[in-house]
Structures are given as structure tokens and as C-alpha cells.
Steps between C-alpha positions, in 0.01 A plus 500: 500500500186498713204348360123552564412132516116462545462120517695185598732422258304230214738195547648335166693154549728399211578126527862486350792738503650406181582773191085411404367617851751813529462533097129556605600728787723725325224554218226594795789731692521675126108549480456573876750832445277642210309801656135413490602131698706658705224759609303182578730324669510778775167414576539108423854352603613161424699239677664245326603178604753310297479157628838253388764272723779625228702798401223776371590659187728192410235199614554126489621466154808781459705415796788759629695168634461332186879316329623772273502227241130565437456761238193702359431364175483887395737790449533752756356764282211301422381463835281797665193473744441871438207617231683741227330764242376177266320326794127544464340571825218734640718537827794770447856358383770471758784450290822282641821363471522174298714238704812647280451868619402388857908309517618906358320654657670316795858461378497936479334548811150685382358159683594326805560169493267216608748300714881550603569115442813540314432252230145602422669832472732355286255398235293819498881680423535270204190538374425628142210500304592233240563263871236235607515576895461236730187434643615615873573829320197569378380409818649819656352678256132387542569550908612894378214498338281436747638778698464749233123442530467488853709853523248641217172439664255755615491525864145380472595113395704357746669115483544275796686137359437156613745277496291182527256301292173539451290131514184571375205836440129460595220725341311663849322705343193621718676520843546825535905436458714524153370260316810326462709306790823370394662216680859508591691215593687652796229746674212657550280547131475782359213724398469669112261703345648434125726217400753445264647168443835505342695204596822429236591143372485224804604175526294196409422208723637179321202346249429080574768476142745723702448327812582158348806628335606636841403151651670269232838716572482418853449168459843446302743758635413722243449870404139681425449882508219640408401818294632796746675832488865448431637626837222243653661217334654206715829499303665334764275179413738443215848358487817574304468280166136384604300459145202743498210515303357907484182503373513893350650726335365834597630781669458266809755257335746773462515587840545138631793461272700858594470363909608138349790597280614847647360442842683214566870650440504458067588771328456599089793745298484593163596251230340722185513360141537693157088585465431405878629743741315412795652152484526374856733189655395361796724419780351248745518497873414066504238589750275544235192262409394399148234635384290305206243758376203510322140696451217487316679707232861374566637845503585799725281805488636736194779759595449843582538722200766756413375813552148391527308808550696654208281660217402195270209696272255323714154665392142478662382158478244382212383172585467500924269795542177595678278470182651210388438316832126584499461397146598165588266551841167198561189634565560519822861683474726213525800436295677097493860601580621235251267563185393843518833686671791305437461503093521846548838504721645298215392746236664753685831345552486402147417886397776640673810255516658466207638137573179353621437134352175461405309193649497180314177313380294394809783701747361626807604912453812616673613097543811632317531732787405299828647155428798591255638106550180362337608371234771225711331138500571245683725278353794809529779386647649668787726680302267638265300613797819658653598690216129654421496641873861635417443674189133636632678660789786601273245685243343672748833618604603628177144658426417692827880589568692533184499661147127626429267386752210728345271253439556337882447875658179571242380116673591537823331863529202371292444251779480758771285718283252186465500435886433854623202499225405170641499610861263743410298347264474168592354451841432130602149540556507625073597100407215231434567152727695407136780693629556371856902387524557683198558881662630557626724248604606421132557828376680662832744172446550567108570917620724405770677239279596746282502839678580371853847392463836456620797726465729372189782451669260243738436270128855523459552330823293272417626370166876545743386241744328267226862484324646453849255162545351646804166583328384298210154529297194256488328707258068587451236303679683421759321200703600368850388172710656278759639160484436337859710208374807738434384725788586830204319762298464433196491804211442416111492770283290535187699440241662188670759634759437239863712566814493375859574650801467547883384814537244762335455874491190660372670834399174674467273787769222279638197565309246783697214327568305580837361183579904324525662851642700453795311911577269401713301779464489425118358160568224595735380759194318251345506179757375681781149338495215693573758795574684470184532853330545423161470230239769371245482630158330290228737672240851477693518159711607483814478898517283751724217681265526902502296710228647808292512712791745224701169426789495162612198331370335295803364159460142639403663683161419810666839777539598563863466830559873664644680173439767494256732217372817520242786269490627171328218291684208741349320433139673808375736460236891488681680845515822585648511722793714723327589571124738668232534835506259711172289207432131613671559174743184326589612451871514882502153547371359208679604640839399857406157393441486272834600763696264784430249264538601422817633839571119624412320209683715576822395902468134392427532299839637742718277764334184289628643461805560839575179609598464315818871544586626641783615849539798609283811477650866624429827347400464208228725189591803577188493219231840330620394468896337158584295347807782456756174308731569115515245356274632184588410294828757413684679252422816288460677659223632301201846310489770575248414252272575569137392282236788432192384765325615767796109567575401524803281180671193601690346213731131578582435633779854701497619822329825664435624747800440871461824665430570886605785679337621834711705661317486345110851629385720268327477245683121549650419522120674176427357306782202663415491374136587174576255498741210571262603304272522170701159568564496687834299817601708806547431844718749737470574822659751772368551854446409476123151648392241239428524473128865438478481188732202415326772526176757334711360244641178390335284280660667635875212718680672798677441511882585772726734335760279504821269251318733240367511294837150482484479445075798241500648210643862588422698791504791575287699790644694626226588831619834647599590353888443812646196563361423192615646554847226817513184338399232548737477141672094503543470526068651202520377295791453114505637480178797263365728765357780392283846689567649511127697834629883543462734718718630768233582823544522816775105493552479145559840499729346764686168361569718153569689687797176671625310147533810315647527773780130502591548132538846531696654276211846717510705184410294493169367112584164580352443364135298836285223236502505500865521864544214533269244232721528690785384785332244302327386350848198412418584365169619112397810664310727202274768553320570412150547647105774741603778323340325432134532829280195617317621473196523116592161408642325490179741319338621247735170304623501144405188212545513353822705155436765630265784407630706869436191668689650805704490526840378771706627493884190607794560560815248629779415464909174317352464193351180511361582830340823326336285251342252722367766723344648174364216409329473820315881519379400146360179660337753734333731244370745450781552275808507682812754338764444596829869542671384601850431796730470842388828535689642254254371720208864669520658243341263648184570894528759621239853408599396193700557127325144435376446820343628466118455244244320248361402189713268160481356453842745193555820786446334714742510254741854412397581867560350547777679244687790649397374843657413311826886353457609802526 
């Protein structure tokens, strides 16, 4: 449509990509179609610029090239990011499919699918709504996602995505500029009139305690990794056999053991009992370590319930309400999480589940609950320690899984009652000093503990491997030290358990704190000096301070006006980014209420603005399209480093090369995806209207083809050869275009015999790639990704180093091309080979001896010898 747009557009920066940020987006798209804002935004536009080095929609933490072993620790059908008819809002519902409808949706067609990597495919087929996906699957679905709301926005809110990292903000305020400059760590700043941080769970830099661990390992040939995400684990640190202290037994833990046990060729098959039907046996692979485990409570989180969101009678709650909470309220409106709120979690639980022990004489409430090992001293022996972690896990089996587990579902949906009342009643900034550790660190660990975890069939793994002496148990209060006469780790559990060993895993997330984030712009919130834009919380250590309405609250105590913070590292209470189905989420409600306020702030803006604008002009940029300018200096562009998690390595001073996709078909699409999701900025141009690439591809800006010499560094031509053969040669001038065409077919043997006979080529000497430069004349043209199918390239990409990596042959008349294109195939997983001139690229068109299979890049060589040979 054409727009009457009577102002620049007011520029919005979101700092993270992640389910939060487009969470946040999706609820302002829903608000910014209601009549009245639309009507505004005619006269008020907005730009929005999501600013994140990973995969938008998806983000850091759900990973499409994740191990299939990694599961979600929920059931497909109890996994939407979509609000529903329960969901509380002032912004209008958009209903959705839950994760479970999204994989039907899919398997009858009314969807497309995400990705044509066969084995992802594979999974979303088998997919029912009793199944805990993998993680990489529920990637794909928060990617879909985020093209869903990029298709549904107004013409009048428009997205350009930056795949880079932003370093730090400073408050200008006065200049005459936005007030906000955001610096990136690979270009030019940027400018924003509102801000919204939203960055997702980092990394932590190692604490001094961590740092001597890691120290004391390297000093005796040891093993130390630290708390990290399960696919950034150094696994390869430890040996076959090597003893192995894991500090942990969260849903971190769980993951760690599945890549251990599974990932390293060991396999489990049924061995059920009369009463136990889930009975597993372990058969091991011998590559496996063993793993000597312990935590502070000496068990695994609690199973996931049978049917857990089954009706269980579960009333309004009559102990954790509104009234009851100010009653207990100081003068000045404060509440001591552990004497004024917690007695009155305890009376609830007790109210409504029938089994509930009540506490003992001088029993801290709910210690039943949070450390069910208590009662194991330390003079147990082993055994007895043993078979108390046994028959815990073996309960909790039988109760959540088997025969009634009423009084499990009435708990486990009590808890999630509690913490959505608690997220809205229960601000930080509501708790005296008193409370300070206490919440909500203590009580999101005792919700997750019981709530948060793993699929049964994961416990029954477990208790598998323990019987098959790969895992055994060290019980509650764990402890570990180091013996520098031994050169080991040392772990003694509570009630008497003591092993040594060489190595250590802390199976936990690293803790959020911004002061130890490896975020840079996290650390600089607070430790920026006289620039600093916030303080730390008094109420939630280590966290950034935000009031009811999610501002950032600077160092004076004063709320930043049109600065916004939510996330893990903020003092707000820890939501997921995305909840079950019929439950009124509080992520849902959160982000509806940060995004009208933003949504309103950004009209406001533009609304002020207006008046000295310029005059109105025609033709609003469409939400999908993005700034195809450079906003980078020029520069070297980044190598194909990966680090072992598969993420793409930045050096200062470097960025990722611009990718152009002409023609995103099944294979443009697959390169394209890949692309984006090792971290590289995509243009694409295509036939399709806006919003279906947008749907398509998110996170790829459509381009029309004359500009993507100018908007990219590389060009994938993934149109039919003679399409190719009758592009007009100025669109693409001084570019390096890849060739990934494929003689097939009347058209393309036409256009074929038309090139060779305007080149005098009658003997048919000319490789297609050949025929195709001289065309492209003023193009650097190379050769490559023709002989992978698209059904492959998602699939197939491996870390650089592994020694099965693929290998993708390159040839072209220009070196420095060849290299380039090399270092983006290794970007996307693969090692590019160069094999020669583009007149040796026949020996890669279909038919010819490098074309088919499977190859390392020493069998390519060995091959192509064998070509030369003959």
C-alpha cells in the first residue's frame, strides 16, 4: 500500500534477537494493526533495528545446528510462543500454533516447512504432541516464528537486522540527535530514539574460584569445564574411562550426559520389569567417561508429569493473594521474602496437595520439598547413599508417570500458579534488604527443581547408566577441592560419600550477573564510569535495576525515560520466553505491556516530530525491506572461524561478508538459511512478494537485483543457467558471483548452444562456468555448490576440524575470489577446496568425476588425481 508518511521514521533498536526481543516485537506488530495506532502510524512510522550476531527468532541459546540428542525438557503440546483466549493482555490476541500443531501443520502441508534438511524434517514428521522435540526443532519453529511477525506488520514498522554485537549505549541527550547511540563492534554506531534491551542468557567470564580450578587442571594434565551451555561444552577434554567429578544435577547435567553416553556411540533398549515399564539397559560404547555426581540436593530435577495440564480440581488460590501480601506489607510496603511470603507458599501447598508433609519442629517450610535427602548424615555409607538417590529417582518415577499421579499434577500446576502470581506480585523493588539472595534466586531454583524437568524416559537413563557403573551417585552437599599433592579433585558428599578424580564438570548455566558477563555491553551497564547507564539492583545481586514498567533505573534512582530492559540479567523475576498453551503466561503479558509502551512512546515521538518535518511524501519502505547502504566501513571481512559450538568468531575490526541470494529456490533458500544462521547478513532477490520471503527467509532483507552488487559482497546465483546466461551484466558488475547452476533441461541446452556459438566454442571446450564469465565480463564469477543437493546443505555442515567435514570443490580465473568464496563455504560448515581454473570446473558439472558423493577434502584430492589420471 502507499502510505502518507509525514516524518522520518522514530528509530527503535532492540539489543537481542532471541524469542524475548521478537516476543516483544510480535506483541507491538499486534497493537500497531489496531485501527486508532495504525491511523497514527501513517503520520508517525517506525524503524526498528534488531541488533544480534545470531539466528533472530532462534538467538544464542536454541540453536538449529544443535546434536539431536538435546531435548526440550517439555512436550510438544506444551510449548507455544503465541498468546491464546486465557492470556491477559490490553494488546489484541494473535492466537498460534503450539510447537505440536506447528510439526502438523507441516507434516499436511497447511505450513511450509522451515528447512529441507532431511533429518530436521525427519523429526518434525515424527513429531506428536506427547514428544519432547529436540532443541534444534524448536529452533525452526522460533525462526517460523519470526517470519510470521515480520509478514504481519503494518507497512508503517519496518525491520532492518544486525548481525553483529552491540559493545556499549551512551545517554546524548541534548545534542540535537536520538538520545541514544549504540556501539557495535563491527561498524559505524548506531542512532535510536527508544531502546529496548533484550539480550537472552550469556556466558560468564570465569570467577578467581573458577579460574583456579581451570589453573590447577592445567597444571596436572587434567580436566576443568566450567558452567556453559551444553553444546558449548569441551567434551573432547575428557577421555574414555577418565573419572569425573559433575558438580550438578540440573537440566544442565542431563544434557552433558545424553552427548556423553549417546553422543559417543552407546545406545539404551528396553529391559522393563513387572511394575517398571520404562526399565532401560544400557549398552556402552567404552568411549564413555565416568561420571561421579553430586549437587547440593543429590538428586535430578523431578520428572515431567503425566498429563500435566490435565484437570486436577485446582481452585483459586487462598493463601498467595494480593490482600494477603499487603497485610503482611512494612510501613513502607515491603514484604521479607522468607518471613512474610514464603509461610504463605507453604500454606498453600499444604491446602491443596493432599500428600504434603507438614514441616517438623524448627523446619525451614517447604525443606521437605527443596532438599528431599535431608535427612542422610554423614556417617552413611556409600551404599546407603546409593540406594536413597535410587529409590528418590525411582518414586518420582512411579508418582509423576504411573498409577495416580493426582497429587504430583495438583503440585506441579500449583507451582506454576504460584510463579505467575509471583511475577506479578512480587517485584524486586517490593522486598526489604532481608530478602536479598533469597528471590529470587531461591525460589526460581525450588520452581525449576520441580516444574523444570527432564523427560521420564531421560531419569530412566539415568538410573540405566548408574546400574551400568558408568554414572554413580555422591549424594547432597556435594563439596569439591584440590589435592596439589595428588594433582586430583577431590568431591565428598554430605552424608560421607569422597571420590577423586582428574577432571571436573560444573553441569550448571553460568549464573547472569552483569558485572562477570562475557556481553560486553552488559558489563559496561553498570561499569561504564561516569557513562554507566544503570546501577545493579540492591534486591537481585549482580542484576540490572528496572521498575514495574521494565525502564532502566540510572545510577541517580531516577527511570530513564524510553529505555527498557527484560531478560535473565534484569531484577525481574525469570520468565520463559515462551509458555504452555491456556495458562495466562506471564511472558505473554509482560511483553504485551512493554510493547504498547513502547509502541505509544515511539507514536508520541514521531507525533512531536511531525511538525517541523518535511513535506509528506509517498511510498512507505514495506516492513520486510532493509537498508541495502553499507553501514559498515570498509573493511577486511571476517575469516571462517567457528568456535566449538558452530558460532560464528568475529575478530574486531572484521565482520562477516554480505551474502546475496538471486534466486532463493531450493537451494538459494538453503544456502540462504544456513547463511543466516551462521551469522551472516543476507539480501535476497526473487519473484516472491515481500511478505512471503519475509516468511521464508526471516532475517534475509529482499533486494531488487540491480542493488545486490552494491548491498553485498557475494553473490549466490541460484537461478536456472539460462536465466543466468540472460542477466543483464551491469546489475551485476564488480561483483564475485558464485556459479551454483547445473546444465538441465531444453532451456538451459539451448541457452548453452547460443553462448558457445557467440564465443565460436563449436567443439564444446568451454566449461558452463566459462560460458557464463564471459557473459558476466565484468564480474569475478567462481564456481562451486552445484554438486551438493539442497536437501543436503543444511544437514551436512560440520565444525571446521572434524575430521568427516565435507568438501566443497571452487574453481575460478581469480584467486582472490577463490579464497573469499572459501572462506564462506567454511562459515557454512564446509571446507572449500579450490581445484583450479574455471575451465577445470568441468570436472564438477553433472556426469563429470567430482560431481556426486560425499568427500573429506583429502578424498577430493585423491579423486581428483584420479580425474587428472585420466
Amino acid at each position: 500500500m502507499n502510505s502518507r508518511v509525514r516524518t522520518t521514521p522514530t528509530r527503535l533498536a532492540l539489543i537481542g534477537g532471541g524469542p524475548r526481543a521478537i516476543g516483544v516485537l510480535e506483541r507491538l506488530g499486534a497493537s500497531a494493526a489496531l485501527p486508532e495506532q495504525a491511523a497514527r502510524l501513517e503520520r508517525a512510522p517506525v524503524r526498528v533495528d534488531i541488533i544480534d550476531p545470531h539466528m533472530p527468532g532462534a538467538g544464542r541459546i536454541w540453536r538449529a545446528a544443535e546434536s539431536p540428542l538435546l531435548l526440550m525438557n517439555s512436550r510438544a503440546a506444551d510449548v507455544s510462543i503465541f498468546t491464546d483466549d486465557t492470556t491477559e493482555v490490553d494488546g489484541p490476541v494473535v492466537a498460534g500454533p503450539s510447537l505440536a500443531e506447528w510439526a502438523a501443520g507441516i507434516r499436511e502441508g497447511t505450513l511450509a516447512a522451515p528447512t529441507a534438511g532431511t533429518s530436521r524434517l525427519a523429526e518434525i514428521e515424527a513429531l506428536e504432541a506427547t514428544s519432547f522435540a529436540s532443541r534444534r526443532v524448536q529452533a525452526l519453529y522460533l525462526e517460523w516464528f519470526f517470519g510470521q511477525v515480520l509478514a504481519a506488520l503494518p507497512g508503517t514498522v519496518t525491520v532492518t537486522v544486525h548481525r553483529t554485537t552491540a559493545t556499549a549505549v551512551r545517554a546524548e541527550e541534548g545534542t540535537g540527535a536520538a538520545p541514544w547511540r549504540i556501539e557495535l563492534e563491527d561498524r559505524a554506531p548506531l542512532r535510536a530514539d527508544l531502546l529496548v534491551l533484550a539480550a537472552g542468557h550469556t556466558d560468564s567470564r570465569p570467577s578467581s574460584a573458577r579460574y583456579e580450578l581451570a589453573a590447577f587442571a592445567r597444571r596436572h594434565g587434567g580436566a576443568y569445564l566450567p558452567p556453559s551451555q551444553a553444546s558449548d561444552a569441551h567434551l573432547g577434554q575428557l577421555g574414555a574411562g577418565q573419572e569425573t567429578i559433575v558438580r550438578g544435577m540440573g537440566l544442565g547435567f542431563i544434557d552433558l550426559l545424553a552427548l556423553l553416553t549417546e553422543g559417543r556411540g552407546g545406545s539404551f533398549e528396553p529391559e522393563p520389569l513387572p511394575g517398571d515399564p520404562g526399565r532401560l539397559r544400557y549398552r556402552a560404547s567404552g568411549r564413555e567417561p565416568l561420571l561421579r555426581v553430586g549437587s547440593r540436593r543429590g538428586v535430578p530435577y523431578h520428572s515431567k508429569v503425566h498429563g500435566e495440564g490435565e484437570p486436577t480440581g485446582l481452585g483459586e488460590l487462598v493463601h498467595v493473594t494480593a490482600s494477603a501480601l499487603r497485610e503482611r506489607e512494612d510501613s513502607d510496603g515491603r514484604l521479607d521474602f522468607r518471613a512474610d511470603v514464603l509461610p504463605l507458599i507453604a500454606a498453600e501447598i499444604a491446602h491443596w496437595v493432599p500428600d504434603a508433609p507438614p514441616a517438623e519442629p524448627g523446619e525451614e517450610p517447604l525443606a521437605w520439598l527443596d532438599d528431599p535427602l535431608a535427612w542422610l548424615d554423614g556417617d552413611a555409607e556409600p551404599r546407603v547413599t546409593r540406594d536413597a538417590v535410587v529409590r528418590h529417582i525411582e518414586h518420582d518415577l512411579h508418582a509423576r508417570t504411573r498409577g495416580d499421579v493426582t497429587s504430583s499434577r495438583i503440585l506441579f500446576q500449583l507451582l506454576l500458579r504460584l510463579h505467575g502470581v509471583l511475577v506479578d506480585q512480587l517485584p524486586a523493588t517490593r522486598l526489604r534488604e532481608s530478602s536479598r539472595g533469597e528471590y529470587p534466586h531461591w525460589w526460581h531454583s525450588l520452581f525449576s527443581f520441580v516444574d523444570s524437568g527432564p523427560p521420564p524416559h531421560r531419569l530412566h537413563q539415568l538410573l540405566a547408566l548408574e546400574r551400568a557403573g558408568v554414572v554413580s551417585f555422591l549424594g547432597p552437599r556435594t563439596a569439591v577441592t584440590t589435592d596439589d599433592s595428588t594433582g586430583r579433585f577431590v568431591a565428598r558428599g554430605g552424608a560421607g560419600v569422597q571420590v577423586e578424580a582428574t577432571a571436573l564438570i560444573d553441569a550448571f548455566l553460568p549464573e547472569p550477573s552483569l558485572a562477570d558477563s562475557t556481553n560486553p555491553l552488559l558489563r559496561d551497564l553498570v561499569a561504564g564510569g561516569r557513562a554507566a547507564i544503570g546501577r545493579e539492583s540492591a534486591a537481585a545481586a549482580g542484576k540490572l535495576e528496572v521498575d514495574d514498567r521494565y525502564r532502566v533505573i540510572a545510577p541517580d534512582g531516577t527511570a530513564r525515560e524510553n529505555l527498557w530492559a527484560v531478560g535473565p540479567w534484569t531484577s525481574e523475576l525469570p520468565i520463559g520466553a515462551f509458555a504452555r498453551p491456556g495458562t495466562n503466561a506471564p511472558c505473554h503479558r509482560r511483553n504485551d505491556a512493554l510493547a504498547r509502551r513502547v509502541l505509544e512512546a515511539a507514536l508520541d515521538h514521531g507525533e512531536a516530530a511531525a511538525g517541523t518535518s518535511a513535506p509528506p511524501h509517498h511510498g512507505a519502505q514495506r516492513p520486510w525491506q532493509a537498508s541495502t547502504s553499507p553501514s559498515t566501513p570498509a573493511g577486511p571481512v571476517a575469516t571462517g572461524q567457528r568456535s566449538d559450538a558452530g558460532e560464528p568468531v568475529l575478530r574486531p575490526g572484521t565482520r562477516a561478508p554480505r551474502l546475496g541470494v538471486l534466486g532463493p529456490g531450493k537451494i538459494g533458500s538453503a544456502l540462504a538459511r544456513t547463511a543466516l544462521r551462521a551469522g551472516i547478513e543476507v539480501r535476497v532477490a526473487g519473484r516472491s512478494a515481500a511478505p512471503v520471503l519475509a516468511a521464508k527467509l526471516p532475517g534475509a532483507a529482499p533486494v531488487a537485483p540491480e542493488d545486490l552488487a552494491t548491498a553485498c559482497d557475494i553473490i549466490l546465483l541460484t537461478v536456472p543457467l539460462h536465466v543466468a546466461l540472460h542477466l543483464d551484466p551491469q546489475a551485476l558488475r564488480g561483483a564475485i558471483v558464485v556459479d551454483a547452476t547445473n546444465p538441465w533441461g531444453g532451456d538451459d541446452a539451448a541457452a548453452v548452444a547460443v553462448a558457445r556459438n557467440a564465443l565460436g566454442d563449436g567443439d564444446g571446450v568451454l566449461s558452463t562456468s566459462e560460458l557464463l564469465a564471459a557473459h558476466l565480463s565484468t564480474s569475478r564469477v567462481v564456481k562451486t555448490l552445484n554438486h551438493i543437493g539442497y536437501h543436503d546443505v543444511e544437514d551436512q555442515g560440520r565444525d571446521g576440524g572434524d575430521p568427516g567435514r565435507r568438501a566443497i570443490a571452487v574453481a575460478s580465473d581469480d584467486p582472490r575470489a577463490a579464497d573469499a568464496v572459501g572462506a564462506l563455504l567454511n562459515r557454512l560448515g564446509y571446507d572449500g577446496e579450490v581445484v583450479g581454473s574455471l575451465a577445470d570446473g568441468r570436472h564438477f558439472e553433472p556426469g563429470a568425476g567430482l560431481f556426486a558423493g560425499w568427500s573429506t577434502r583429502e578424498e577430493l584430492h585423491e579423486r581428483r588425481q584420479g580425474v587428472r589420471v585420466a
